[in-house]
C-alpha positions in Angstrom: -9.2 -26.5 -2.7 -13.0 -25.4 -2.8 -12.6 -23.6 -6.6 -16.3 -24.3 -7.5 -17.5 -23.0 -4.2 -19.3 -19.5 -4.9 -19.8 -16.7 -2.4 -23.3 -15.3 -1.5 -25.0 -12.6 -3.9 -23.4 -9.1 -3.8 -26.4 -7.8 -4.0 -27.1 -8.7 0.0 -25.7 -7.2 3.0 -22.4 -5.4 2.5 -20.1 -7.1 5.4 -20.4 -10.9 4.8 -18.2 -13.2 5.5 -16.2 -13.5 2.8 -15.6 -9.9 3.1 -14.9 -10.8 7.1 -12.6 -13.2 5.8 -10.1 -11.3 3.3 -9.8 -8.7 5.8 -9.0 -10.5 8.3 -6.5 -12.0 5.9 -4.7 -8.5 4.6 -4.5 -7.4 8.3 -3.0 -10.3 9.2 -0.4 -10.3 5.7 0.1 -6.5 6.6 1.3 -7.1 10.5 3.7 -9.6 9.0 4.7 -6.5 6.9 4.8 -3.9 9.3 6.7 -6.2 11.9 9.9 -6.4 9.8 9.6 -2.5 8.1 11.6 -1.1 11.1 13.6 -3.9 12.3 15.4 -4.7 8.9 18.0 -1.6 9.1 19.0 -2.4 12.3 19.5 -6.1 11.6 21.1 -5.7 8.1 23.9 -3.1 10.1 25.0 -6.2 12.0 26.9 -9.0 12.4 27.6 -10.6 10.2 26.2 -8.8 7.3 27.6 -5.2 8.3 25.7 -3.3 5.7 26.3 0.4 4.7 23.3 2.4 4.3 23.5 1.9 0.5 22.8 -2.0 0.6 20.3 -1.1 3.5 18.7 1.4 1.0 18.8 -1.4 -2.2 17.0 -3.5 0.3 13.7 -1.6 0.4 13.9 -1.3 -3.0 14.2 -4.9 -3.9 11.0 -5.4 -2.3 9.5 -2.8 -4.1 10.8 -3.4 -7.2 9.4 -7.1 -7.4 6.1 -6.0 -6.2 6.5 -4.1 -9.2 7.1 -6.8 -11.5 5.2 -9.1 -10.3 1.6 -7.7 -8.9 0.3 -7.8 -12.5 1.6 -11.4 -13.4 -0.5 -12.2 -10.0 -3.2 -10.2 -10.7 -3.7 -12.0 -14.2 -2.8 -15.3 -12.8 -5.9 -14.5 -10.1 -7.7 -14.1 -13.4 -7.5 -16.9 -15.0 -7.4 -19.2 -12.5 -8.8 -17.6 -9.4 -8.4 -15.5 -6.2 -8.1 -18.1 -3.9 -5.5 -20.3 -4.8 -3.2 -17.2 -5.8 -3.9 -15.9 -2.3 -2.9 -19.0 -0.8 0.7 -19.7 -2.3 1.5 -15.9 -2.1 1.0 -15.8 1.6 3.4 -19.3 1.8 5.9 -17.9 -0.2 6.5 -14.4 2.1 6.3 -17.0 5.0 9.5 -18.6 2.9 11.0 -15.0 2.8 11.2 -14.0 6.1 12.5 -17.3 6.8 15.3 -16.7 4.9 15.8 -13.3 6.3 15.6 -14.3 9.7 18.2 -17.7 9.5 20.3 -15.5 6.9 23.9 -16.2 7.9 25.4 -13.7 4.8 23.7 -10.3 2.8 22.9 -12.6 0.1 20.6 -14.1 2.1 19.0 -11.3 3.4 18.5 -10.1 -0.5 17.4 -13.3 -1.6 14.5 -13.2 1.5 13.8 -9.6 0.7 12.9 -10.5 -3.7 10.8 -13.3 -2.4 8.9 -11.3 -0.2 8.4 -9.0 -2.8 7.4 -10.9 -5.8 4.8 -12.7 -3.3 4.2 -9.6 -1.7 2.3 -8.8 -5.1 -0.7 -10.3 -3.6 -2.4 -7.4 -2.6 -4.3 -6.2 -5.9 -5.5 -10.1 -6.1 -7.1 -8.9 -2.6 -8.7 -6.1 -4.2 -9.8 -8.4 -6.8 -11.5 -10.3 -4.6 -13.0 -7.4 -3.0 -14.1 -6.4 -6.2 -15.9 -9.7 -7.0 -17.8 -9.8 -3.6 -19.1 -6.7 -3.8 -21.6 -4.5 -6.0 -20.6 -1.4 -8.0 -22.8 0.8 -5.3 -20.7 -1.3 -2.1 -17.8 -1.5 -4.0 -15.6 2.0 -2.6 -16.7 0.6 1.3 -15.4 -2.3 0.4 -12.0 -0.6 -1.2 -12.3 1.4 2.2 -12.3 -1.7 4.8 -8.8 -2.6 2.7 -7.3 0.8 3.1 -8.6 0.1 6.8 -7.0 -3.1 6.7 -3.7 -1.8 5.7 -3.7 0.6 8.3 -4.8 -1.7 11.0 -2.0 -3.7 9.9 1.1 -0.4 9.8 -0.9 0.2 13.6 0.3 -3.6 15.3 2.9 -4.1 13.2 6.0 -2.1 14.5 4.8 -2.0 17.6 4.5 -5.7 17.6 8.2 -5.6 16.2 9.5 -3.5 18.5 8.6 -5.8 21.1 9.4 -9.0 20.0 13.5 -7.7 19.1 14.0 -7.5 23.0 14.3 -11.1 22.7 16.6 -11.5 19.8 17.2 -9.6 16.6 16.0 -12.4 14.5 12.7 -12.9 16.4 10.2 -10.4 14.4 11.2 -12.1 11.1 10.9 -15.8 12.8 7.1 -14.6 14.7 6.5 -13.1 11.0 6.7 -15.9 9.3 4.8 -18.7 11.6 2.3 -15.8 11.4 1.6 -15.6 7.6 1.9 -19.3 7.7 -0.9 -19.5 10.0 -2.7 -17.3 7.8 -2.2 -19.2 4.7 -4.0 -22.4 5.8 -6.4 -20.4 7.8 -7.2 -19.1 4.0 -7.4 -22.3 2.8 -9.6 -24.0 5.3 -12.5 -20.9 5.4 -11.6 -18.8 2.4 -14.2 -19.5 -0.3 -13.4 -18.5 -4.0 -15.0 -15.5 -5.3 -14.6 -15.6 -8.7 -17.1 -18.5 -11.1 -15.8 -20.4 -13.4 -17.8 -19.1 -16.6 -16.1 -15.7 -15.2 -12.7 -16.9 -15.4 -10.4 -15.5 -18.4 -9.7 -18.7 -20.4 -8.5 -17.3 -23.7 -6.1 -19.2 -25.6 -2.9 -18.0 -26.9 -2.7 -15.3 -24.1 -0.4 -12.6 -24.7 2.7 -12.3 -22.0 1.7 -10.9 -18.6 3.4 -7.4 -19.4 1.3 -7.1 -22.7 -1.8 -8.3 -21.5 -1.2 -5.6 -18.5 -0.5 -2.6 -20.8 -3.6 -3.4 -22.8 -5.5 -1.8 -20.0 -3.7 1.3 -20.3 -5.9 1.7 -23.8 -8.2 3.2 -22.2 -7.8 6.5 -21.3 -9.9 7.0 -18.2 -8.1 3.9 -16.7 -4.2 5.6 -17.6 -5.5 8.8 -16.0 -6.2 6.6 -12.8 -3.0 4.7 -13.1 -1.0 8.4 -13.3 -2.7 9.9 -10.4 -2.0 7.0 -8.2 1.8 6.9 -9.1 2.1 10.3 -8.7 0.1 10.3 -5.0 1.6 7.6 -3.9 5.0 9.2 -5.3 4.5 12.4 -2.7 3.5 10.3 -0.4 6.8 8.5 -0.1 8.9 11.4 -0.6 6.5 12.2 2.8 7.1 9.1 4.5 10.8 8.7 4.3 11.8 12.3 5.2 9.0 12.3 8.7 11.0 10.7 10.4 14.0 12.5 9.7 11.8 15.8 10.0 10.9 15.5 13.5 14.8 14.5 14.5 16.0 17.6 13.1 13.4 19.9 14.8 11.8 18.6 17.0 14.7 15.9 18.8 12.2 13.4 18.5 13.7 9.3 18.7 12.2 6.1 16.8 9.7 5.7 20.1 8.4 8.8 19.9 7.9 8.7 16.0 6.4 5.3 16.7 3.8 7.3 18.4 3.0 9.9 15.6 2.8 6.7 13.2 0.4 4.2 15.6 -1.6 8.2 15.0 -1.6 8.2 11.6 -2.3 4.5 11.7 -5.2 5.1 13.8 -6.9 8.2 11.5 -6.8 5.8 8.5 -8.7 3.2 9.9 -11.3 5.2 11.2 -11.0 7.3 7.8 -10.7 5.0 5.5 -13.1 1.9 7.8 -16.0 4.0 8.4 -16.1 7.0 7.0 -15.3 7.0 3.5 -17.8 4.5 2.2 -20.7 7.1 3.3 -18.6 10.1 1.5 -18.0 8.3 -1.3 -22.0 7.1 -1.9 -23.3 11.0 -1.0 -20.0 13.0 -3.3 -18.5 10.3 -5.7 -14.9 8.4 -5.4 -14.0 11.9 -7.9 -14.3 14.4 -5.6 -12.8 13.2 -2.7 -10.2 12.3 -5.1 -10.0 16.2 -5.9 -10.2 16.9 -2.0 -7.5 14.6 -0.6 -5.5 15.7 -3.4 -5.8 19.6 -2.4 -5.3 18.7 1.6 -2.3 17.3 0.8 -0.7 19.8 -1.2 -1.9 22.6 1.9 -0.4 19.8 4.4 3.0 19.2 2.6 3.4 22.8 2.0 2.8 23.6 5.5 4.3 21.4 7.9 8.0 22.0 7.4 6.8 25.2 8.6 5.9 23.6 12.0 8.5 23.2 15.0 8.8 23.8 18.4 8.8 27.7 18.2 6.0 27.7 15.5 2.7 25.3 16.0 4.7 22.8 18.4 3.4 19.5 18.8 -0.9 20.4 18.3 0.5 22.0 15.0 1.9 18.7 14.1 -0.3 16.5 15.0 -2.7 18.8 12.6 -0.6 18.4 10.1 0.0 14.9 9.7 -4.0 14.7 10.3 -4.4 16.9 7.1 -1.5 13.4 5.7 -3.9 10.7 7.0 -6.8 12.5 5.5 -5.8 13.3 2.1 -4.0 9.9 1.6 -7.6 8.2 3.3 -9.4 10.1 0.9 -7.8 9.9 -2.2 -6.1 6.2 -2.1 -9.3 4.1 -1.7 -11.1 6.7 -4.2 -8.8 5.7 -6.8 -8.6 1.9 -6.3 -12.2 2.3 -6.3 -12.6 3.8 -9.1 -10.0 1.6 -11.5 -12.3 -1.3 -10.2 -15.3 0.2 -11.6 -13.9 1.1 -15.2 -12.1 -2.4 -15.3 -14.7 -5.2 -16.8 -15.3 -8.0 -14.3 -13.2 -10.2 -16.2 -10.2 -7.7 -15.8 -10.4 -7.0 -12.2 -7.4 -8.7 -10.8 -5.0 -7.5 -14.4 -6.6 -3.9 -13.7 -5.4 -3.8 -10.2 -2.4 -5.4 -10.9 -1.5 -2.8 -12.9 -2.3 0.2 -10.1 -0.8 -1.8 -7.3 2.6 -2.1 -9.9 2.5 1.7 -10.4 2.6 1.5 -6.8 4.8 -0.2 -5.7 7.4 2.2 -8.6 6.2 4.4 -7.1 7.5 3.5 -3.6 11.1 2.4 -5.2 11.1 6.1 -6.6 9.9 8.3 -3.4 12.3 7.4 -1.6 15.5 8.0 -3.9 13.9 11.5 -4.8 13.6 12.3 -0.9 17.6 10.8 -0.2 18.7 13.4 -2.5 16.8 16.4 -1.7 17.4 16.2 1.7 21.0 15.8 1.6 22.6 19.4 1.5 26.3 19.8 0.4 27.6 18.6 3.7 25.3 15.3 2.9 23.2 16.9 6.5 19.5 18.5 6.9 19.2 21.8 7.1 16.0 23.8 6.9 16.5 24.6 3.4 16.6 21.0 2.4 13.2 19.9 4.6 11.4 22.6 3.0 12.8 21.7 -0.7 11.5 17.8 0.3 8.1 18.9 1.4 7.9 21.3 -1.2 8.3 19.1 -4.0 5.9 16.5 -2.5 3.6 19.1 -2.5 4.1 20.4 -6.3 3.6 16.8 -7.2 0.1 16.5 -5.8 -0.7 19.9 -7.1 -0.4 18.0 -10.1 -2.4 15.4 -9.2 -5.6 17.4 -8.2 -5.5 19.7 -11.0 -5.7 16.1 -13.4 -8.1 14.9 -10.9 -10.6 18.1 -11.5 -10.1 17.0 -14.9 -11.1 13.4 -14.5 -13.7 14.6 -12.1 -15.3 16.7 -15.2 -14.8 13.8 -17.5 -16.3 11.1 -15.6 -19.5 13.9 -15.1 -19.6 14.2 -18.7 -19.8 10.3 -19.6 -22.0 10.0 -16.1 -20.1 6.4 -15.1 -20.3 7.0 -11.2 
C-alpha cells in the first residue's frame, strides 16, 4: 500500500481528488447497503430460514448493534495506523458478509453475514476522518456535506437497484452487493492515496483499550453535548423512518413501490441539501444554527404529518412534509458531524467520529424498538391514536434536541470556536 503517499495541501481547491475519490467510495459502500435494506425481510421469511418477524427484527439490529461496537475500535485503528488501509479491509470484509447472506443455507448464516457486515460496516466515521484530514477547518462542513450527499446518493440507487435485480432470484442483490464492494475495495487500493502523515499518526505506547480511549473524548463537554444531540436526532429520526412506511399503508393504501417513490424523494432532497447547499449556509450562519433550524423543522414536521391524509393535505401535503424530514435531517446531521470534527484535535479525528458514528448507530438499534411498541395498539394494529403517539414522541425528542442546541449555539458564541 502507498502509506507514505500524502494528499495535496487543504489549503487548495476544495474538490480534489482525493475528496473525488472517497466519495466515490462511500456511494458506492452505501448502494451495497441500500441494495440489501429492503430485500432482507422478504428473504429471511423464506425457505429455508422461515423467520418470524422477531428474528427479522433482531436482524437489523445485529447490524446496528456491531456498528455500534465496533466504529470506535475502527476509528482508533484509522488513527494509529491510517485511513487507507482501514478503508480497504472494511470494504472486503462486508463484501465477505453479504456473501454469506446470500449462499446462507440456515438463519445462522444469515446472522453470522448480518454481525460481519456490521462490525465492518463501522467504516463510515474512518470516511469522515479522511474527510476531515483533506480538508481545512473553513472547507471542512462542505466536505461533511458531500458525505451526507454521498449517503443519500447511495439510499437513492440502492433499493431501486435491489428491487430490480430480485426479479432474477432472491439471492441476487446480496451476490451483485458483494462483487460490488469488492470492486470497490481494490479500486480503493489502486487510486486511494492516504490522508493521514506519519508524524500525525497516534503512536503512544501503552494505549488504553479502544472503549477507554473512546470515552476520553466524552471529557470534554462541548464534544458530549454533540454526541447527545446526535443520538437523540438520529433517535427521532428512526422512530420516523420505521413507522413511514407503515404511515402511508394505513392512510394513504400506499404499497412498497409507491413508498419507493417518496424515499428515491427524500433521497433526492438530501443530496441536493446536503451536496450543494449546505456548505454555503453553513460558511454565511455557522454549523450551530442550522443545527437549531433543522432541529425546530423537525419537531413542526413530525408534529404535523400524522395530521396529513387523503381527506386533509393529500399527497402535496405529504410530499411537504417529508420535505420539511429531508431538510431538517440535511441541516442538522452534517452540522453536527461537522462540528465534532472541529472540536476533535487532528490526532483524534477518526476516535472522535467513531464515537458519533457509535451513538449512531444505538441510536438506530433503539428507534426502531421505541417505534414497534408505540405503534402497536392493544389489538397489536395502527390506529390513528398510535401514528400520532409515534410521531408525537419523535417530535418531543427533537424538541429536546433544539432547545440543547440553542444552548450549544450560545456556548460556542461565547468561547467564539466557529
Amino acid at each position: 500500500m502507498r502509506e507514505n503517499q500524502e494528499v495535496e495541501s487543504k489549503d487548495e481547491k476544495f474538490f480534489t481528488k482525493p475528496i473525488a475519490i472517497v466519495f466515490t467510495t462511500i456511494f458506492i459502500d452505501l448502494i451495497g447497503f441500500g441494495i440489501v435494506i429492503p430485500i432482507l425481510p422478504f428473504y429471511a421469511e423464506t425457505e429455508p430460514f422461515n423467520a418470524t418477524p422477531f428474528e427479522i427484527g433482531l436482524l437489523f439490529s445485529s447490524y446496528s448493534a456491531m456498528q455500534f461496537v465496533f466504529s470506535p475500535i475502527l476509528g482508533g485503528l484509522s488513527d494509529k495506523y491510517g485511513r487507507r488501509p482501514i478503508l480497504f479491509f472494511s470494504l472486503i470484509g462486508s463484501s465477505i458478509g453479504y456473501l454469506v447472506i446470500g449462499f446462507a443455507s440456515v438463519l445462522w448464516m444469515v446472522f453470522l453475514g448480518r454481525i460481519i457486515a456490521g462490525v465492518t460496516g463501522g467504516n463510515i466515521s474512518t470516511a469522515q476522518a479522511y474527510i476531515a484530514d483533506v480538508t481545512n477547518r473553513k472547507n471542512r462542513a462542505k466536505g461533511m456535506g458531500l458525505f451526507g450527499a454521498a449517503f443519500g446518493l447511495g439510499f437513492v440507487f440502492g433499493p431501486a437497484i435491489g428491487g430490480v435485480l430480485s426479479r432474477y432470484g432472491i439471492q441476487a442483490p446480496f451476490l451483485f452487493a458483494a462483487g460490488l464492494t469488492f470492486l470497490n475495495a481494490i479500486a480503493l487500493y489502486f487510486v486511494l492515496p492516504e490522508s493521514l502523515k506519519l508524524e500525525d499518526r497516534n503512536k503512544s505506547e501503552g494505549r488504553k483499550n479502544h472503549f477507554a480511549e473512546s470515552l476520553e473524548a466524552l471529557r470534554d463537554s462541548r464534544f458530549t453535548i454533540l454526541t447527545v444531540l446526535y443520538f437523540i436526532l438520529v433517535t427521532a429520526f428512526s422512530i420516523m423512518t420505521a413507522s413511514f412506511a407503515l404511515y402511508t399503508m394505513f392512510r394513504f393504501g400506499y404499497n412498497a413501490e409507491q413508498n419507493g417513490y417518496l424515499f428515491f424523494y427524500i433521497g433526492v432532497l438530501a443530496v441536493i441539501l446536503q451536496g450543494f447547499l449546505f456548505g454555503r449556509l453553513a460558511n454565511k450562519f455557522g454549523e450551530s444554527w442550522l443545527v437549531v433550524l433543522g432541529s425546530f423543522l423537525l419537531v413542526i414536521a413530525f408534529a404535523a404529518v400524522p395530521f396529513v391524509g387523503p381527506e386533509f393535505g393529500g399527497l402535496p401535503g405529504l410530499l411537504i412534509g417529508i420535505a420539511l424530514f429531508a431538510l431538517g435531517n440535511s441541516l442538522s446531521s452534517p452540522a453536527l458531524t461537522s462540528l465534532a470534527s472541529k472540536v476533535a484535535s487532528e490526532r483524534e479525528q477518526g476516535k472522535a467520529l467513531g464515537v458519533m458514528q457509535s451513538a449512531a448507530s444505538l441510536a438506530r438499534a433503539i428507534g426502531p424498538l421505541i417505534a414497534g411498541v408505540l405503534l402497536n395498539n392493544a389489538f397489536n394494529e395502527i390506529d390513528d391514536t398510535t401514528l400520532f403517539r409515534t410521531f408525537w414522541t419523535a417530535s418531543a425528542l427533537m424538541f429536546v434536541t433544539f432547545i440543547l442546541a440553542v444552548y450549544f449555539a450560545r456556548l460556542l458564541k461565547r468561547q467564539t470556536l466557529v
